[in-house]
C-alpha positions in Angstrom: 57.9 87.1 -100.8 59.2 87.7 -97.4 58.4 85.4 -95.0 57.9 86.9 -91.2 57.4 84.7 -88.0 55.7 86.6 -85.3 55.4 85.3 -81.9 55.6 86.5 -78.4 54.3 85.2 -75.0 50.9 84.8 -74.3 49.3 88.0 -72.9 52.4 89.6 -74.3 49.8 91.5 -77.3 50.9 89.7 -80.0 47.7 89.8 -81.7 47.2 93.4 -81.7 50.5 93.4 -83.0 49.4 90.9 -85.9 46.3 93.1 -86.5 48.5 96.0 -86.9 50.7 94.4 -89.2 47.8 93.4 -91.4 46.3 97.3 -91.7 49.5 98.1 -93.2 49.0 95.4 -95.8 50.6 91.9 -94.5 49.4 88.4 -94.9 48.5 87.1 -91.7 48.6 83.7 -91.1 47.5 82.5 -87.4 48.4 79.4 -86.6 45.9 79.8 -83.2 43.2 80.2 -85.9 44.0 77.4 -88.0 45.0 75.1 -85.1 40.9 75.6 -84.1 40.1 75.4 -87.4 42.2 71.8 -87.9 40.3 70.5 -84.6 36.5 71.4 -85.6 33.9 69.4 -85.7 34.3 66.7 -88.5 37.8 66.7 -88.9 40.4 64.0 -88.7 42.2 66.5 -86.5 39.2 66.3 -83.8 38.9 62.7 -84.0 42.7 62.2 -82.7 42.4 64.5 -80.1 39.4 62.6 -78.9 41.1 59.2 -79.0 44.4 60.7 -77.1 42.0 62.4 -74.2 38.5 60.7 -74.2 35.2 62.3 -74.8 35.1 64.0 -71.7 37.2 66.7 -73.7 34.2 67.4 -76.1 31.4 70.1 -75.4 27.9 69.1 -75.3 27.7 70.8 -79.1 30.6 68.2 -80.3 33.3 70.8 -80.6 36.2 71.0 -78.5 35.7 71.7 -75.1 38.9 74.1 -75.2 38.9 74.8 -71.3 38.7 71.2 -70.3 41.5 70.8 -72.7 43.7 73.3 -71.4 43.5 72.6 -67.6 44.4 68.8 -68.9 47.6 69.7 -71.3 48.9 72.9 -69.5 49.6 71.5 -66.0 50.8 68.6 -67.5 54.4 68.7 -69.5 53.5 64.9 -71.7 50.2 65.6 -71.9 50.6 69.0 -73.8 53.0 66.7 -75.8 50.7 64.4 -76.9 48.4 67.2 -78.2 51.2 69.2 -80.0 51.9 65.5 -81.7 48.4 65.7 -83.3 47.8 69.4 -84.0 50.9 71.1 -85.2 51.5 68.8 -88.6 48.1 69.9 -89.5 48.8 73.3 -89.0 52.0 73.0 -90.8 50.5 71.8 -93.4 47.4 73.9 -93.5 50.1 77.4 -93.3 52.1 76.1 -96.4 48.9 75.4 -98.7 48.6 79.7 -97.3 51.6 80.4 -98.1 51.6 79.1 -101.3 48.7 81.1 -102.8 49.9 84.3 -101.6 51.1 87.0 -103.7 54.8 86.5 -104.9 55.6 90.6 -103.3 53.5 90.1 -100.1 54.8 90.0 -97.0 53.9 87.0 -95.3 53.8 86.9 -91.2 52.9 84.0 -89.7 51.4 84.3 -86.5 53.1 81.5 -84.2 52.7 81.5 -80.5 55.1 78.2 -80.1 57.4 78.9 -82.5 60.7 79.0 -79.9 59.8 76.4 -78.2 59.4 74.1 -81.8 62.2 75.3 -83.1 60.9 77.2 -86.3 62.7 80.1 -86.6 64.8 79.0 -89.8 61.1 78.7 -91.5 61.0 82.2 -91.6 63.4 85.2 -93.4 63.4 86.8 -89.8 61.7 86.4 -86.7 59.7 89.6 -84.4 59.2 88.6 -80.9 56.5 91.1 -79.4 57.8 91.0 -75.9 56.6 92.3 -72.2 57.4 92.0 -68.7 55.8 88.4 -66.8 54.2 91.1 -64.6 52.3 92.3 -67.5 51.8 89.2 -69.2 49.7 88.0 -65.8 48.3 90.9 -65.9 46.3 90.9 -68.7 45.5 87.8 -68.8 43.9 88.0 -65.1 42.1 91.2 -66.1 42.1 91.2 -69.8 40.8 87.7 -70.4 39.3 86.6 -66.8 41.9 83.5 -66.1 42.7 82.6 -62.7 46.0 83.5 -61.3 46.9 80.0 -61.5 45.9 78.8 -64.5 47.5 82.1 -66.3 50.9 81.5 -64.4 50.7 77.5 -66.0 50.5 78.9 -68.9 53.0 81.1 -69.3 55.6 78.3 -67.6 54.6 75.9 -70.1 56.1 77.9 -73.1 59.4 79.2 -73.5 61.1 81.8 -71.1 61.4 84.7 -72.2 64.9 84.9 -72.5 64.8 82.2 -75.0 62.2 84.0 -77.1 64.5 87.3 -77.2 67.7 84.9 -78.3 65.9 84.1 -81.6 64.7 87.4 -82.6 65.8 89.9 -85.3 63.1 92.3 -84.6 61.6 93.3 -80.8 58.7 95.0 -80.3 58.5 96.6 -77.0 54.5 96.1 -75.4 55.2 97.4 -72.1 53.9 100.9 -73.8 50.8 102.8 -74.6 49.0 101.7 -77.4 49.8 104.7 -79.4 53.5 104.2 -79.0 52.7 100.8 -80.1 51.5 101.9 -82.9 54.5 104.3 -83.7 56.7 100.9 -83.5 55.0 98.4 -85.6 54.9 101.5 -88.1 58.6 101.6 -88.0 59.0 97.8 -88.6 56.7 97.5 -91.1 59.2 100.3 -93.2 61.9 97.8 -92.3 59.9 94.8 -93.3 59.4 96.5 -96.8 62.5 97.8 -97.5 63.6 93.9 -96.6 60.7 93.0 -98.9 62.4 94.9 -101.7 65.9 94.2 -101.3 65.2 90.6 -101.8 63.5 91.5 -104.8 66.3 93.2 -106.3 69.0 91.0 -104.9 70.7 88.6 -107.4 69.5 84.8 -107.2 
């Protein structure tokens, strides 16, 4: 098994990249998925939340009000904190029990948007930052996914910099392209992420 962490900034395409990945035959695992997942309705997961931020965080269906939460733990450095306290051992734990059933050949990419800024790089065999500009990171997610200017620009600030993100990587993919060029790379690191896949096969213990 080779075990991949994928991350990249938000806006930055990391999930087309992920999507990508998975045509050519990868595991995913999203941590964004199972992070919503660990927080639904029912779960211990949503219960803490609630305690740490009130009800005023929950929609009128009892789910997560996810916007309410954001504008609360984005503009505020302790509060996103406190919510990173609750959710990411459940996600932790919830990725290893994934992990764990996949095939022993696969090639395993987790999907981690905060994995500079928590440190997690030695979790993984080797790390692929998807990376673009801060221009087009705003960009898309003014146009692409209808945040305000501010609210996109708190965001971005409250992960790591870019530069930080690039200092962990072993693999970059470029996203300031077309998608077909896109395309053309992930193909290319995929070969890699095989031939890696192998090696460690065949390597002696």
């Amino acid at each position: 098994m080779l075990k991949v962490g994928l991350t990249g900034g938000i806006g930055a395409g990391k999930s087309e990249v992920s999507r990508l990945l998975v045509e050519h035959g990868a595991v995913l695992i999203d941590a964004d998925r199972i992070a919503r997942e660990v927080v639904a309705p029912g779960t211990p997961g949503l219960a803490a939340v609630v305690e740490a931020f009130g009800e005023d965080v929950l929609a009128e269906d009892g789910g997560l009000d996810r916007p309410k939460l954001g504008s609360i733990v984005f503009a505020d450095p302790d509060r996103l904190a406190v919510l990173n306290s609750i959710v990411h051992p459940l996600v932790g734990a919830r990725s290893r029990e994934l992990e764990s059933a996949a095939a022993e050949d696969a090639v395993v990419v987790h999907d981690v948007p905060l994995l500079t800024e928590n440190a997690l790089a030695p979790l993984y065999d080797l790390v692929v930052v998807v990376d673009a500009s801060p221009d087009t990171q705003l960009d898309r997610l003014v146009r692409l996914r209808g945040m305000t200017e501010q609210d996109a620009r708190a965001r971005m600030a409250a992960q790591a910099t870019r530069e930080r993100r690039l200092e962990i990587a072993d693999v970059v993919i470029d996203n300031d392209v077309p998608l077909d060029e896109l395309r053309r790379r992930v193909q290319e690191v995929w070969d890699d992420l095989l031939r890696r896949a192998r090696a460690s096969r065949t390597s002696p213990e």
